[in-house]
C-alpha positions as CSV (number, residue, x, y, z in Angstrom):
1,X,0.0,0.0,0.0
2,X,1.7,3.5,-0.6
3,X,2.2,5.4,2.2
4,X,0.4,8.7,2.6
5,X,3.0,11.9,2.3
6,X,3.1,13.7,5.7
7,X,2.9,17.4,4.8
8,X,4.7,18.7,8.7
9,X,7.4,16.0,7.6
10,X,8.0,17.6,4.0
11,X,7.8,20.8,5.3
12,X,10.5,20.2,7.8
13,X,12.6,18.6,5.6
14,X,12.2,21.6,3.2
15,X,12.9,23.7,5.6
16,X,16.0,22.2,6.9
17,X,17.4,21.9,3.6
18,X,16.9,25.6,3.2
19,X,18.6,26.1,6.2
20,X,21.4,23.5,5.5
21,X,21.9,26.0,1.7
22,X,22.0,29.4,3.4
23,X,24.3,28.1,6.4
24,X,26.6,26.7,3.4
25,X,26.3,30.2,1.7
26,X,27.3,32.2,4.0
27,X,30.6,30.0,5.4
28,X,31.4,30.5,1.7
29,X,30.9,34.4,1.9
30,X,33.0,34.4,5.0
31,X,35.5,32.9,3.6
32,X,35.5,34.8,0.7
33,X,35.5,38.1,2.8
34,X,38.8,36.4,4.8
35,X,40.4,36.0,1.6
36,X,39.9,39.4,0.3
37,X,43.8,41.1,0.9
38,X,43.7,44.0,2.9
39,X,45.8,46.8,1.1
40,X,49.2,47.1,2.7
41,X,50.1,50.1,4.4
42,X,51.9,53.6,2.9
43,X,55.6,53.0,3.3
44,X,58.7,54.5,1.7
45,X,59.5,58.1,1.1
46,X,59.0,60.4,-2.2
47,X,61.3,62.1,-3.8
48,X,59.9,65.4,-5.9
49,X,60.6,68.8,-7.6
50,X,59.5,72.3,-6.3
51,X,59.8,75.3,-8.6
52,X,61.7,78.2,-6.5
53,X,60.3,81.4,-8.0
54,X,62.9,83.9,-7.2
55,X,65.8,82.4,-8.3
56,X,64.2,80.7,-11.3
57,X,65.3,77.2,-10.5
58,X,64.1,73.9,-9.3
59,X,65.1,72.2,-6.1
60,X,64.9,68.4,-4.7
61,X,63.1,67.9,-1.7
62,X,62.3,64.0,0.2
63,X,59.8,63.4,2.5
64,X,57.9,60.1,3.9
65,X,55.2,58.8,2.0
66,X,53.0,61.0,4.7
67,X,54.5,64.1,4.5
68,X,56.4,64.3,7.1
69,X,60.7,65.0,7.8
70,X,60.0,66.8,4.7
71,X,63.9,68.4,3.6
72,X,65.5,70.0,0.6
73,X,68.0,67.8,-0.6
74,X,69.6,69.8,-3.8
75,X,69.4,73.4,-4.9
76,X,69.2,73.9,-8.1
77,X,68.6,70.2,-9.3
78,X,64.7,68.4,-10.4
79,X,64.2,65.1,-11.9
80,X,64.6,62.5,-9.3
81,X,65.4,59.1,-9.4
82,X,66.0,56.5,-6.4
83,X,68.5,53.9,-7.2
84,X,66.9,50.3,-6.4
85,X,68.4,49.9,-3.4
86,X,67.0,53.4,-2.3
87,X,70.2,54.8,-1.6
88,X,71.1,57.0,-3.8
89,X,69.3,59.5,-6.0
90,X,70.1,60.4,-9.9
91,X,68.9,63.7,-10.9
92,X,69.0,66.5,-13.4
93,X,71.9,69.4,-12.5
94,X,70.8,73.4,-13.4
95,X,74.1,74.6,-11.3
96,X,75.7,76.7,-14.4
97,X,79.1,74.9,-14.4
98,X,77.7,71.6,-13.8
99,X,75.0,71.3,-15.4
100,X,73.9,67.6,-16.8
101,X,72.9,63.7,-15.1
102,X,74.3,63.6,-11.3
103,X,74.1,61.3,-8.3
104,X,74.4,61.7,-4.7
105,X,74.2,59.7,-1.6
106,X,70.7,60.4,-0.1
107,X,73.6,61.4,2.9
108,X,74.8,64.7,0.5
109,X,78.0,62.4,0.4
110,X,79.6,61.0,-3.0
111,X,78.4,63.6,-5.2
112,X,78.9,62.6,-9.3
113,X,78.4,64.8,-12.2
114,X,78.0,61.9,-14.9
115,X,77.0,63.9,-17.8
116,X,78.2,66.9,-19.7
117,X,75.6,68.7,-21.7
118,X,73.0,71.0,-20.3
119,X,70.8,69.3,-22.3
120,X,70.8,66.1,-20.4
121,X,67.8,65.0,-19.2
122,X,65.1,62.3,-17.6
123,X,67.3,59.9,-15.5
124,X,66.1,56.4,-14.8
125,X,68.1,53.6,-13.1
126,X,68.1,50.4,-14.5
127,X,66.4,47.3,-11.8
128,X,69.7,46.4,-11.5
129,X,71.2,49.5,-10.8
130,X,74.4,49.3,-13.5
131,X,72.5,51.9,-16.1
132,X,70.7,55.3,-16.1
133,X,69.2,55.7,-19.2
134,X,68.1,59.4,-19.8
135,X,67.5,61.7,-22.8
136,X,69.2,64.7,-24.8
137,X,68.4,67.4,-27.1
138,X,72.5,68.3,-27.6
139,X,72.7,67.7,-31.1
140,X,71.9,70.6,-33.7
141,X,69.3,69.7,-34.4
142,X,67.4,69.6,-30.6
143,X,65.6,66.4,-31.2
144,X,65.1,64.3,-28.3
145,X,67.8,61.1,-28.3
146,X,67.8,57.8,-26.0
147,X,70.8,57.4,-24.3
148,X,72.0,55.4,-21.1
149,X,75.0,55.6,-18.9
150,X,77.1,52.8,-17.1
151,X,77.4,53.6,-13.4
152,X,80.3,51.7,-13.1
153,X,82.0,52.3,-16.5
154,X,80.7,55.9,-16.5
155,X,80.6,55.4,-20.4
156,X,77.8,56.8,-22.4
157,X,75.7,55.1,-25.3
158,X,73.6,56.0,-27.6
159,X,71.1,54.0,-28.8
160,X,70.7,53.1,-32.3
161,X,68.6,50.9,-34.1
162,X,69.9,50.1,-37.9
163,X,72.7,53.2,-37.9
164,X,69.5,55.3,-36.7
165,X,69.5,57.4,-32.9
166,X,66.6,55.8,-31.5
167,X,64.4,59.1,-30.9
168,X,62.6,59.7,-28.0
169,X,62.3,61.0,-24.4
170,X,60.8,60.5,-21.1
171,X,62.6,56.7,-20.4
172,X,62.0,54.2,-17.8
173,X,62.9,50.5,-17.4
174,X,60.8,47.6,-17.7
175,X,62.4,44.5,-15.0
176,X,63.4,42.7,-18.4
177,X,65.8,45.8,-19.4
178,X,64.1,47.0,-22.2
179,X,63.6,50.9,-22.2
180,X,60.1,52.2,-22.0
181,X,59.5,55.3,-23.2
182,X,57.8,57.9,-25.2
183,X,58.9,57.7,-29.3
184,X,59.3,61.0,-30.8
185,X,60.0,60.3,-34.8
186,X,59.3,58.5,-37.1
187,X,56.1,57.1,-34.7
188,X,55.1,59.5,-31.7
189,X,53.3,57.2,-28.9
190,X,54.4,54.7,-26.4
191,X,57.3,52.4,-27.2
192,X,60.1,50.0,-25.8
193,X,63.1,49.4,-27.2
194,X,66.1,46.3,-26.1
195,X,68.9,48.4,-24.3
196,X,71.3,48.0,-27.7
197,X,68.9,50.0,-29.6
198,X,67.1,46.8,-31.6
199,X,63.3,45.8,-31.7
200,X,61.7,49.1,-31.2
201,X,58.0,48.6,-30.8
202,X,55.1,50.8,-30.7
203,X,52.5,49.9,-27.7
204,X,50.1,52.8,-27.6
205,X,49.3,55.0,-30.5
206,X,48.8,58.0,-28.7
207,X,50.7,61.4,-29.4
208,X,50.0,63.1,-26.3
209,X,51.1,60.3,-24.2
210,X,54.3,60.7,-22.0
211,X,55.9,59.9,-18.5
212,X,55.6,56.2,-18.9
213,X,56.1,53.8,-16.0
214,X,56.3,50.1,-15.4
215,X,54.8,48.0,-12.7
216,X,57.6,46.1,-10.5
217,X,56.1,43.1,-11.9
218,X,56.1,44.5,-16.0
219,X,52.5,43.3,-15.9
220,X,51.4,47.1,-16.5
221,X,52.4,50.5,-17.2
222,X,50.9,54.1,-16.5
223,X,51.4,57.4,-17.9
224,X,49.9,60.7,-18.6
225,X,48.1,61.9,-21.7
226,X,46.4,65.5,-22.8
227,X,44.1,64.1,-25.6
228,X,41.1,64.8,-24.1
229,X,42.0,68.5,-23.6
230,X,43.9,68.3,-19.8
231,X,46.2,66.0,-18.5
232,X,44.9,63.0,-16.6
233,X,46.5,58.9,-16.0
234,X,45.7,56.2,-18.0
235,X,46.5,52.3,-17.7
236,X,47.8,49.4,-19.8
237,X,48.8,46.3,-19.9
238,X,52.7,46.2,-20.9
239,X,52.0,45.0,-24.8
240,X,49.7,48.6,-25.1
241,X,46.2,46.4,-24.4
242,X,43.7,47.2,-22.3
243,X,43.6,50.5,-21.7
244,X,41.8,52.4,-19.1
245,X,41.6,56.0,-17.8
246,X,42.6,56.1,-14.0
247,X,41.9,60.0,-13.3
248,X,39.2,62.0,-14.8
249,X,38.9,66.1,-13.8
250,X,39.4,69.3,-15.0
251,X,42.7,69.8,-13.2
252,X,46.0,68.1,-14.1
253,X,47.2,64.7,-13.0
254,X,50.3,63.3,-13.7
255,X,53.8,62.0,-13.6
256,X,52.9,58.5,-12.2
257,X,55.1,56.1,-10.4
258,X,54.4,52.5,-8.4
259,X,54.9,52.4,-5.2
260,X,57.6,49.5,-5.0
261,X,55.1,46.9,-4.0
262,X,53.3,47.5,-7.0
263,X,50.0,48.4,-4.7
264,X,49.9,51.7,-5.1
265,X,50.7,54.5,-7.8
266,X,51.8,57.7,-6.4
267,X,50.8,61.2,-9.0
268,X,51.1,65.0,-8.5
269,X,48.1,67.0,-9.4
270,X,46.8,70.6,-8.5
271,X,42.8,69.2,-7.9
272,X,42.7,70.5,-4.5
273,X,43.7,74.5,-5.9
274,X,47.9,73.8,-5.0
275,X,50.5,70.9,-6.1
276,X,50.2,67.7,-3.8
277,X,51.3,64.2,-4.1
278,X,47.9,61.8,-4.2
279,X,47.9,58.2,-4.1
280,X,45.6,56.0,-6.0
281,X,45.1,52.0,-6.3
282,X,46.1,50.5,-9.5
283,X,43.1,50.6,-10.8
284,X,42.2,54.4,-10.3
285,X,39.6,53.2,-7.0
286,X,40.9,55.3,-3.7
287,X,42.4,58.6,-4.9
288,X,43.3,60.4,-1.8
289,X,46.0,63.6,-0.8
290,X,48.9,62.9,0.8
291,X,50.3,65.7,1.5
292,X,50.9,69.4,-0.4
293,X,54.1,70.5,-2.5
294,X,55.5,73.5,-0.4
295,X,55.8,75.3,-3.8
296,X,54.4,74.6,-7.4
297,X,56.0,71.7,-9.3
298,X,55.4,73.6,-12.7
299,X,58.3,76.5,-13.6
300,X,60.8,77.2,-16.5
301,X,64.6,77.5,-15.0
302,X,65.9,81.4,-15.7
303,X,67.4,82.5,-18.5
304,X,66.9,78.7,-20.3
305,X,65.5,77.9,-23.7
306,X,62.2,75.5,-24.4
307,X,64.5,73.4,-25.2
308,X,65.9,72.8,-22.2
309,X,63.6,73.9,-19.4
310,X,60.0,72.4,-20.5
311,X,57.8,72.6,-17.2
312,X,56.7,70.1,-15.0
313,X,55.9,67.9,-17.9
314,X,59.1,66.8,-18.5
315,X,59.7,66.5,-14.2
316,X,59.5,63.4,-12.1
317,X,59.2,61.8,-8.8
318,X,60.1,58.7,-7.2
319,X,58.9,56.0,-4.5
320,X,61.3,54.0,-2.5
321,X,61.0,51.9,0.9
């Protein structure tokens, strides 16, 4: 004889499979929510440019990634760089008789002029810390030229690729040792190029972009761009894909760098009605202030020619632990 359902016992059973589901649902969301990262704390110190209105020139200041023991470094000197182990800084010399690519101890010990030409410009250590590659307008003609520099050697190359100077400005390093950087002729746009000048390759077709930089990992890259009428941060993956716009205002962003985690990206920008570093995840969520620029960042050094004194487009800072 079949056996007559029992609706209490079905609706029990219902109900405790119900039960069973959500309890299962939410361990799942908890442990989904434990394995979300929390974002690592600010760390390191920043190394930036301040315009110095009466005299005309730049200086180098460093401060902690909060603002704080902020001190001038260098009269007279913009364009920052950290070396990779953070202990030394390249930068860009306006002192009349020694003008050109310096370093110095972060101390103000072991000062090095390393170039000659007042030209000289853009210094970026290699990940390893052997290079600085940089750019020059010394030739006649004041087009912008890719060179680099052996720290050791002190020797300087030019790059070439087939008995042509590989033209362009604005360098940085991917961690493979190819040069990232912005192409000036024959393309204008995003490009890297080997370190001997070969296999030059255009990633973004964009004639306004500049100031490249490459994550820690060389997953991605940032820069700044003006072609939508003001200067704001963009995104890509390293081959030029996927690009995205990580700042959007009427004011001007730019001159990114990774923090050296690869968490964060560091940027000036005048938003708040002065110059002030901001900070920003990698995908453009969590823009904040960290602290104001005791000075603009935008100026043209005295008595110098566009071709050598551009503004703060052509500046830099720099992020180390």
């Amino acid at each position: 004889m079949t056996p007559t359902p029992n609706p209490e016992a079905t609706a029990t059973a219902i109900a405790k499979a119900t039960a069973a589901r959500k309890a299962t649902a939410t361990a799942r969301a908890k442990r989904r929510r434990r394995r979300t990262p929390t974002p690592a704390p600010l760390t390191g110190r920043i190394a930036f440019p301040v315009f110095n209105d009466g005299p005309g020139v730049y200086d180098v200041y460093i401060a902690n990634i909060d603002g704080s023991n902020m001190q001038r470094l260098l009269h007279q000197a913009s364009q920052p760089d950290f070396s990779p182990n953070g202990q030394m800084l390249a930068f860009r010399q306006w002192k009349s008789d020694e003008r050109g690519i310096a370093t110095i101890n972060l101390d103000g010990s072991n000062y090095q002029r390393r170039t000659h030409y007042l030209e000289d410009s853009s210094p970026r250590w290699s990940p390893d810390g052997g290079r600085v590659a940089f750019f020059t307008r010394r030739e006649f003609d004041r087009q912008s030229r890719l060179y680099w520099y052996g720290v050791f050697g002190l020797e300087e190359v030019p790059l070439f690729n087939q008995g042509v100077n590989v033209f362009g400005e604005m360098p940085s390093w991917l961690p493979d040792g190819r040069i990232l950087y912005r192409a000036t002729y024959p393309h204008i746009g995003l490009a890297v190029v080997n370190s001997d000048g070969s296999n030059i390759v255009i990633l973004i077709d964009d004639t306004q972009a500049t100031a490249p930089a490459a994550s820690p990992d060389g997953k991605r890259i940032v820069y700044m761009s003006h072609k939508d009428g003001n200067w704001e941060i963009y995104a890509a993956d390293s081959d030029g894909s996927n690009i995205v716009r990580l700042t959007n205002n009427g004011s001007n962003d730019g001159l990114p760098v990774w923090s050296p985690d690869g968490t964060r990206i560091a940027f000036v920008s005048d938003r708040s009605g002065q110059w002030a570093i901001w900070v920003m995840n990698p995908d453009g969520s969590g823009q904040q202030q960290l602290f104001a620029l005791p000075g603009s960042i935008d100026g043209r050094v005295e008595g110098e020619s566009p071709e050598v004194s551009r503004g703060w487009t052509e500046e830099s800072i720099s992020w180390t632990r």
